[in-house]
C-alpha positions in Angstrom: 78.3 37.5 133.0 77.5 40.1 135.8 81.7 41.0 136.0 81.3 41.5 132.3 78.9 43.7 132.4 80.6 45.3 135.6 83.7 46.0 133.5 81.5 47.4 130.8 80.1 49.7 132.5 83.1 51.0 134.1 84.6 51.3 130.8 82.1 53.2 129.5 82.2 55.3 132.3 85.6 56.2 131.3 85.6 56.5 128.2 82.5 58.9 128.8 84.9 61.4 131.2 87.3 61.4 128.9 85.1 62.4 126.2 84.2 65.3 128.7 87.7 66.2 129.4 88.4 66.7 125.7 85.5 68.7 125.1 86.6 70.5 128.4 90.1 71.1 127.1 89.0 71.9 123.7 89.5 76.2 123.2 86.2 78.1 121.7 86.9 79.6 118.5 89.0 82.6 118.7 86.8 86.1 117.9 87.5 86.8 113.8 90.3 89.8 113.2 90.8 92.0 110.9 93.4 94.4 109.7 93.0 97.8 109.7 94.8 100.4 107.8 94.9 104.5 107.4 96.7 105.8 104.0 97.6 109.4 103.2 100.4 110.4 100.3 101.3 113.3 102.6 104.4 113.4 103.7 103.3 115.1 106.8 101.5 112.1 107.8 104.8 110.4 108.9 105.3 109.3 112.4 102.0 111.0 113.0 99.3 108.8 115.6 95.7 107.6 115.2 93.8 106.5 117.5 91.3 103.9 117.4 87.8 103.1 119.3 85.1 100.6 119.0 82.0 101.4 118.6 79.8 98.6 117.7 81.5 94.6 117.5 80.3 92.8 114.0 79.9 89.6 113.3 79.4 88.5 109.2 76.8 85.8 108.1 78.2 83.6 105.0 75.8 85.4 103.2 77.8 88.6 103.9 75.4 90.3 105.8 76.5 91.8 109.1 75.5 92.5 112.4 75.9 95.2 114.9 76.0 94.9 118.8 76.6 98.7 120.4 79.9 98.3 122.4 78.6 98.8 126.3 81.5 101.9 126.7 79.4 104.0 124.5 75.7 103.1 125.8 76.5 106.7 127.7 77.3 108.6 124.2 74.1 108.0 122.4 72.1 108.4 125.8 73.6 112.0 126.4 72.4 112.3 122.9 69.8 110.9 123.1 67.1 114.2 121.6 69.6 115.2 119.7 70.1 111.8 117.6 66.4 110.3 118.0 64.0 113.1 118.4 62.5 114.8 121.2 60.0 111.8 121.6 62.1 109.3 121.9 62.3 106.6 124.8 65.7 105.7 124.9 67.2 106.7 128.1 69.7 105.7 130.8 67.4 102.9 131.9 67.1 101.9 128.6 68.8 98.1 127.6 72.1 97.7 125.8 70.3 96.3 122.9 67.6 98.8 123.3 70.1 101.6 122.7 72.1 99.2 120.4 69.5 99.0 117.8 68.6 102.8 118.2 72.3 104.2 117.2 72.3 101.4 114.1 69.2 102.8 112.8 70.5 106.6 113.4 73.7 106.0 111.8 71.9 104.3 108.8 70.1 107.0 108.6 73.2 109.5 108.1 73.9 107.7 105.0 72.2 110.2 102.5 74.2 108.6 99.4 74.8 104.8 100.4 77.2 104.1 97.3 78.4 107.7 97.5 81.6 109.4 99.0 80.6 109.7 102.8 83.6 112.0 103.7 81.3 115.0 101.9 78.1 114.0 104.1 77.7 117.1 106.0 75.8 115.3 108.6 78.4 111.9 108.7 80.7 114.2 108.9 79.5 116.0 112.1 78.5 112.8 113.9 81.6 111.1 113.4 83.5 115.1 114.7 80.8 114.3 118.2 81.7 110.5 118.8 85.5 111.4 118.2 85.3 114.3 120.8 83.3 112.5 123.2 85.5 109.1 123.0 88.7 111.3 123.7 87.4 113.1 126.6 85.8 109.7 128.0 87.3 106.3 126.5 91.0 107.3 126.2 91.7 104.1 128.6 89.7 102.0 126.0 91.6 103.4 122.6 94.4 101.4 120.6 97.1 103.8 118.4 99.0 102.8 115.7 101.7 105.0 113.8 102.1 106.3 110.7 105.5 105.1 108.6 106.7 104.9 105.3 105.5 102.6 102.7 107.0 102.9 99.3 105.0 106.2 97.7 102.3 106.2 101.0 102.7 106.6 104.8 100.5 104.3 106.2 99.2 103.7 110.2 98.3 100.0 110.4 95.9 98.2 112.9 97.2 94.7 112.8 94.2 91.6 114.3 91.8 94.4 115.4 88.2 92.9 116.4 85.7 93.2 113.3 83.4 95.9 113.5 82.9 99.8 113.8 85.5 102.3 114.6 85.8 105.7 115.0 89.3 107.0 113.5 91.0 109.7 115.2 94.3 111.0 113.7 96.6 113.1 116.1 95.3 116.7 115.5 96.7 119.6 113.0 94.9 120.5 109.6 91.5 119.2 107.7 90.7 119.5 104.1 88.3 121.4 103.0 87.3 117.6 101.2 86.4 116.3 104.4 86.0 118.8 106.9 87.2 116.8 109.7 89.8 114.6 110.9 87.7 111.9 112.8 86.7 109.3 110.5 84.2 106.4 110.9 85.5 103.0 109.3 83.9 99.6 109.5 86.0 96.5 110.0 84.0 93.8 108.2 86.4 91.2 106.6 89.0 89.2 108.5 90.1 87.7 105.1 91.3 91.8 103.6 92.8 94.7 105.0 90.4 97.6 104.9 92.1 100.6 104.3 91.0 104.0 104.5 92.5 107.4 102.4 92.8 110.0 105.0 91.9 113.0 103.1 93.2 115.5 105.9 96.0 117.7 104.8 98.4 118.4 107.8 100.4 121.6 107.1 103.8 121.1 105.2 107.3 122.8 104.4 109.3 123.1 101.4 112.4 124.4 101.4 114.7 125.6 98.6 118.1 127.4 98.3 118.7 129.1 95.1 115.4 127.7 93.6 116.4 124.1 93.8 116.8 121.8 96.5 120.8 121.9 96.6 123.8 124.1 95.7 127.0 125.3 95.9 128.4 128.7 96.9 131.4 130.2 97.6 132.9 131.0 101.1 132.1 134.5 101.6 129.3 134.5 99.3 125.3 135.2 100.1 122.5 132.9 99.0 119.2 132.4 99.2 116.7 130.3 101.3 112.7 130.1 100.2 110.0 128.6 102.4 106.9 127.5 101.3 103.5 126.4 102.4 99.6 126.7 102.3 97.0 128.0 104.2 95.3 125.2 106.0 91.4 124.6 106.5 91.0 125.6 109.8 86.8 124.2 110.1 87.4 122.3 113.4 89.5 125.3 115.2 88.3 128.4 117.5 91.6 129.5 117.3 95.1 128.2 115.4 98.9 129.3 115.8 101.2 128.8 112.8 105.1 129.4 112.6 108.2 128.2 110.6 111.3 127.2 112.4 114.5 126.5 110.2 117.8 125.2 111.5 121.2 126.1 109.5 124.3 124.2 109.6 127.3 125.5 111.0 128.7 126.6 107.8 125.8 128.9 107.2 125.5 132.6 109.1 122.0 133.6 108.8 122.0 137.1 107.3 118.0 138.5 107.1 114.5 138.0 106.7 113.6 139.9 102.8 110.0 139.5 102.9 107.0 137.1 104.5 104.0 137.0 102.3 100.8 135.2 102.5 98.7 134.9 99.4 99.7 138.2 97.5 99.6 140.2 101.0 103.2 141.2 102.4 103.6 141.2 105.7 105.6 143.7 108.3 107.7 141.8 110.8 106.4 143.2 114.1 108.4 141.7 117.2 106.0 142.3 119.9 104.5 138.6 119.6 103.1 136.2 117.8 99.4 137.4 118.7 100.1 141.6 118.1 98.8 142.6 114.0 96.8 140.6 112.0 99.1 141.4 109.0 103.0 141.0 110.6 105.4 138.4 111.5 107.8 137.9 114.3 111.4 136.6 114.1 113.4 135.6 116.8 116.6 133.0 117.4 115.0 130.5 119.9 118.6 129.5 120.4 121.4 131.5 121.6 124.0 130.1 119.1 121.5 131.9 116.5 122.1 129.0 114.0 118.0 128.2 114.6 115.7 130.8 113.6 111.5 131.1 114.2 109.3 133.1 111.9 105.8 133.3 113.9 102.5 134.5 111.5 100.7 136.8 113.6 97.0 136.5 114.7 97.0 133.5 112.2 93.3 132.1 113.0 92.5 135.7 111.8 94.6 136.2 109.2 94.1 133.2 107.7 90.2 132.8 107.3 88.7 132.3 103.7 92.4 132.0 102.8 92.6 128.0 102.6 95.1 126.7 99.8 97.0 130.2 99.1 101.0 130.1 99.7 102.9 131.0 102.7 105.8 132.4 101.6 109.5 133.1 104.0 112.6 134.1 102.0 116.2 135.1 103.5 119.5 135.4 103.5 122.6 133.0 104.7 126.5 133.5 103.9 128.5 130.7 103.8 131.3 130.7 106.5 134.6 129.4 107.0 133.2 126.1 108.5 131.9 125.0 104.9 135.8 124.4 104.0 135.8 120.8 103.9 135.1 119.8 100.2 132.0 118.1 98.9 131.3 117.8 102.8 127.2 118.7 103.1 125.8 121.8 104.9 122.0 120.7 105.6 119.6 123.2 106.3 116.2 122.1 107.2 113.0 123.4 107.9 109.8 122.8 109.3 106.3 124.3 109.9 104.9 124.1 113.3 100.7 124.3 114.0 98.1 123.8 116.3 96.6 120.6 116.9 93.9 121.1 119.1 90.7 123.5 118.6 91.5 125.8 121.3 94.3 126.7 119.0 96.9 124.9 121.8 98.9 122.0 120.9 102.1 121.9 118.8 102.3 119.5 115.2 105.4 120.2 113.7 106.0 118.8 109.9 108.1 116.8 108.3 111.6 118.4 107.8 111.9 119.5 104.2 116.0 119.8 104.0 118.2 122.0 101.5 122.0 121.2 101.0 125.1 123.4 100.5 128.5 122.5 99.0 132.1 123.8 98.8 134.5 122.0 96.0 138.2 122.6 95.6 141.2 121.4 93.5 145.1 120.8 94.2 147.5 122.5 91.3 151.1 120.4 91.6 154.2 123.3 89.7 156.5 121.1 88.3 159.1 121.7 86.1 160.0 119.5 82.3 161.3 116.7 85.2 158.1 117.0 87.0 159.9 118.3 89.9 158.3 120.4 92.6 159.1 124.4 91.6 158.9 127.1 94.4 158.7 130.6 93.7 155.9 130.8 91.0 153.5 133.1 91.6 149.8 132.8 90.8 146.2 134.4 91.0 143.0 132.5 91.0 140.1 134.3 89.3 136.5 134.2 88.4 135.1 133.5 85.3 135.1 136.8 84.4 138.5 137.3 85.0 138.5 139.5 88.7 141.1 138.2 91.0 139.5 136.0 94.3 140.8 137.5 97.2 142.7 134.7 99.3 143.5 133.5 102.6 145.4 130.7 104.6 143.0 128.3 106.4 145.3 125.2 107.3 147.2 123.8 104.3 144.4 125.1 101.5 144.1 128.5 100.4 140.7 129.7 100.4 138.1 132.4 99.5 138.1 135.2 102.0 135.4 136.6 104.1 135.0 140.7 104.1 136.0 140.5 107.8 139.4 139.0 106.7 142.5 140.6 105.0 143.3 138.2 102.1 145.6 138.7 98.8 145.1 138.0 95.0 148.2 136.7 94.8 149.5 133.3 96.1 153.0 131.3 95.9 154.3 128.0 95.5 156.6 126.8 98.2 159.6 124.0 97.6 156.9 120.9 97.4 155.5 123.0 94.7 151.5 122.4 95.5 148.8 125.1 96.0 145.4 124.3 97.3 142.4 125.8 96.8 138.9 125.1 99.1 135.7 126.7 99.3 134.8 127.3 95.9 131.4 127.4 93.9 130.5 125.0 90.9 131.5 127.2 87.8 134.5 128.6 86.0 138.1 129.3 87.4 141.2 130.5 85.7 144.8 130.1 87.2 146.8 133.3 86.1 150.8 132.6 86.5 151.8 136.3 87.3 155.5 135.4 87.7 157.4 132.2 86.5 159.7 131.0 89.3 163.8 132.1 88.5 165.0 130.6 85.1 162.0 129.5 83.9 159.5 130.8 81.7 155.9 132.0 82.3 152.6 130.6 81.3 151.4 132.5 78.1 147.7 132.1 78.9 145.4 131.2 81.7 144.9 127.4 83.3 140.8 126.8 82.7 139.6 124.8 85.5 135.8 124.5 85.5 134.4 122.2 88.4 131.3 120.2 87.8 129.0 118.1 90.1 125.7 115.9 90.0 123.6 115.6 92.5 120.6 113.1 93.6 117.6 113.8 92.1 115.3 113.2 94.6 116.8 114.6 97.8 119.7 116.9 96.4 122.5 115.1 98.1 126.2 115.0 96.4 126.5 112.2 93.9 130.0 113.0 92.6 131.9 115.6 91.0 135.2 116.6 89.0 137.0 119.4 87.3 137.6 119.8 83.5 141.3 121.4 83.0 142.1 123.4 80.1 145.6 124.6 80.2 145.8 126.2 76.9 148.0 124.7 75.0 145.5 123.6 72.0 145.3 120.1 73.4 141.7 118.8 74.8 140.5 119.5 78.0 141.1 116.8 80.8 138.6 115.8 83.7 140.0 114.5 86.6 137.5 113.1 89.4 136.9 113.7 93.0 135.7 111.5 95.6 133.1 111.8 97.8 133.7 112.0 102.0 132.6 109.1 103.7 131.2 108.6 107.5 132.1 105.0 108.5 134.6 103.8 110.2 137.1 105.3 110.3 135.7 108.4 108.4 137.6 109.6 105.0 137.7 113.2 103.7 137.0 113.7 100.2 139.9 113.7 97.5 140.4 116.2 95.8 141.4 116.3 92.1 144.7 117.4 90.8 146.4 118.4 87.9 150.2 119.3 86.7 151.5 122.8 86.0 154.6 122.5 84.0 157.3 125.7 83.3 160.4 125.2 81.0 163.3 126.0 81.6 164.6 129.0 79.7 168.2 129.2 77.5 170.4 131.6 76.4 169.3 133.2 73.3 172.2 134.4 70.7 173.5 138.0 70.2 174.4 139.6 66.6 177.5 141.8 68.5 179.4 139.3 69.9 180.0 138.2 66.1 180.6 141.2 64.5 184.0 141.9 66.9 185.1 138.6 66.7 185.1 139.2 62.8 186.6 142.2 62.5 189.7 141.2 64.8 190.1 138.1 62.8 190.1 141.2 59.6 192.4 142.6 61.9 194.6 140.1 62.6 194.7 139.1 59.3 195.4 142.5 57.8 198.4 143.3 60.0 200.1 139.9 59.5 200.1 140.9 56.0 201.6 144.1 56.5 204.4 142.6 58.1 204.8 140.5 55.3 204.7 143.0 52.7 207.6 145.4 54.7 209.9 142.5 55.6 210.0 141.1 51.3 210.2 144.9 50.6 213.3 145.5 53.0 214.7 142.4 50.9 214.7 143.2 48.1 216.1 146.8 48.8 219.1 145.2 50.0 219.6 142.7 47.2 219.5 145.9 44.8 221.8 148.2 46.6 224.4 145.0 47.0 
């Protein structure tokens, strides 16, 4: 009996360590997450940074009800603020207990909430608190802050905090522009179910571009020809800022040669371009190339913290001129053009945002004319001119194997000819109307009567004004219907393919001799002739006959 209970015991002795050991081994519960999420429709938000710091950890009853416990890191902020926050009486100092302090920011914040169901972000004093705890957590808990970025999410850009700790944060997207909705950037968000994402709308407007060329955000032009740019944007809220620079910068493709700045306007006021710097008048602008191939140019508002001030919302307005160069001769190859709007992003006015690009595009089209002859055999020697819709001849010139539009720098001709394969090319043409004029018909053939019609169409993507394909309708006259004939689009894989380019026929016939009325006549009266002087012969040979029969 005494080794049974003996091995009892010892049993239960094990089985009571290894009860230990799995409480031992067992993890405590993991602290309850949450996601965390910043939403803003503007387009300028994209690829832009918030950071994030905790104020207060939470934990949630099953009840719903929620606790706060002051995170330790900002014990210092509300005891630097101590007068300021709790009154002049107040007891809470630097001796003052974590929980002490703890419970004194709760009931301070609580008390900020002047509408509790309301829209906080137009709570002057919420509003000012949460601009003091964002500007004292940057200069003092940077090491402590977690960032997330802003990308695209179908309509929305969105900066996600993915398994943050529940409770109370201060938001702080990277600096530029408030609204006058909110009247500052930091935000104050409270992290409270691990079950939802809790997303807040950032109301903050940063500054943004748009760009158009010929009032739309795409076009085609002629080589040699001038178009037109148009930026746009708004005066920003500039509440949080002592001082604020503001400048476009816009970058042209090669195929564009920038020609001049026509007028900078903000609101109704025109400005004065005034190249002594950025800071000179309160009512110019500046221009320079920051580059020294000049295809980038900078437009700099002057003194802009001054000139813009009871301003918010009114247009910013940049209009100039480009020409399309030679380098826009490959067909339906784009020409981008973008812009953007640079800022300040810090108070002191230092700091440089810069906006989402906001791109234009620029096209060249062409065709390929094949003279043939009734065989559809290749004809040299015909002689054409290309004109505009209103009939004036397009001054030509050799680039390559095309023929295309030529610059006023270059000497071109009106006049172009076929050689023995009998094809003429034609780049760097506008959307629009064209007429082929044959001006002389190669040897022993005939001449067009009237005009080839060619009119070149193209469709483009409605919501960024790329290429989406395009053609030419061909009209040669002859009472039949017009024809389209496609081209393709260029590709950029591998290997890369240039676009093709539609073609059409151009037939001349073969001329024959026509018949002459004089040829006719003198064959008929020789035949008379002929005829008449047999008969004479006739007549004198029976008449010398019978004489001698009689006289006999």
């Amino acid at each position: 009996m005494h080794k049974v209970r003996t091995r009892l015991a010892a049993l239960l002795a094990v089985l009571v360590l290894a009860v230990g050991a799995l409480f031992t081994a067992t993890p405590a519960m993991a602290a309850e997450t949450g996601t965390l999420t910043v939403t803003s429709s503007n387009a300028a938000f994209n690829g832009k940074t918030v950071d994030a710091y905790k104020m207060f950890d939470a934990t949630v009853a099953a009840d719903g009800s929620v606790g706060y416990t002051l995170v330790e890191d900002w014990k210092g902020f509300f005891v630097t603020n101590a007068e300021t926050f709790f009154g002049e009486e107040t007891t809470i100092t630097s001796s003052s207990t974590l929980d002490e302090v703890s419970a004194a920011a709760y009931d301070y914040i609580r008390s900020l909430d002047a509408e509790p169901d309301g829209d906080n972000d137009t709570d002057v004093n919420l509003v000012a608190f949460a601009r003091t705890a964002r500007d004292w957590a940057v200069t003092n808990l940077s090491a402590h802050k977690i960032t997330a970025t802003a990308s695209q999410s179908g309509n929305n850009y969105v900066a996600s905090f993915e398994t943050v700790g529940l409770g109370y944060y201060v938001l702080d997207p990277q600096g530029g522009s408030t609204s006058t909705e909110r009247g500052s950037d930091a935000m104050l968000v409270a992290v409270t179910d691990a079950n939802q994402t809790t997303n807040i709308d950032l109301k903050s407007e940063y500054p943004t571009v748009t760009k158009t060329v010929e009032n739309t955000n795409h076009a085609s032009a002629q080589i040699g020809k001038e178009i037109t740019f148009t930026l746009t944007s708004k005066v920003p809220d500039m509440t949080e800022f002592e001082d604020y620079r503001f400048y476009f910068t816009d970058v042209l493709s090669e195929g564009l040669t920038f020609g001049s700045i026509t007028e900078v306007k903000v609101g109704d006021q025109v400005l004065t371009e005034d190249s002594t710097g950025p800071d000179y008048s309160e009512s110019s602008y500046s221009f320079s190339h920051p580059e020294s191939n000049n295809q980038k140019i900078r437009v700099d508002i002057n003194n802009a913290y001054t000139l813009f001030q009871n301003h918010e919302g009114e247009t910013i307005t940049v209009t100039y001129t480009a020409t399309v160069n030679a380098n826009a001769v490959e067909v339906a190859v784009d020409n981008p053009n973008n812009a953007q709007v640079n800022f300040s992003t810090n108070p002191d006015g230092s700091g440089d945002g810069s906006s989402t690009p906001s791109i234009v595009h620029t096209y060249t089209f062409g065709f390929e004319v094949n003279k043939v002859d009734d065989e559809s055999e290749a004809l040299a020697g015909a002689v054409f001119e290309l004109q505009d819709a209103n009939g004036s001849a397009i001054s030509l010139i050799m680039d390559g194997a095309a023929y295309r539009p030529a610059l006023t720098t270059e000497s071109g001709a009106t006049q172009v000819t076929t050689d023995t394969t009998g094809v003429l090319t034609f780049k760097g043409l506008a959307e629009g109307t064209y007429k082929l004029v044959e001006v002389k018909a190669p040897d022993g053939y005939n001449k067009l009567s009237k005009p080839v019609t060619i009119t070149i169409n193209a469709e483009y993507n409605h919501n960024d004004g790329t290429l989406a394909s395009w053609s030419i309708s061909v009209d040669k006259g002859d009472g039949q219907p017009a024809t389209t004939v496609n081209g393709t689009l260029p590709t950029t894989g591998e290997p890369a393919t240039p676009a093709t380019l539609p073609e059409f026929n151009v037939e001349n016939h073969k001329g024959v001799e026509l018949p002459g009325t004089g040829g006719m006549g003198t064959i008929a009266f020789t035949v008379v002739g002929v005829v008449a002087v047999a008969g004479g012969v006739a007549w004198y040979a029976s008449r010398r006959r019978s004489n001698g029969a009689h006289t006999a």
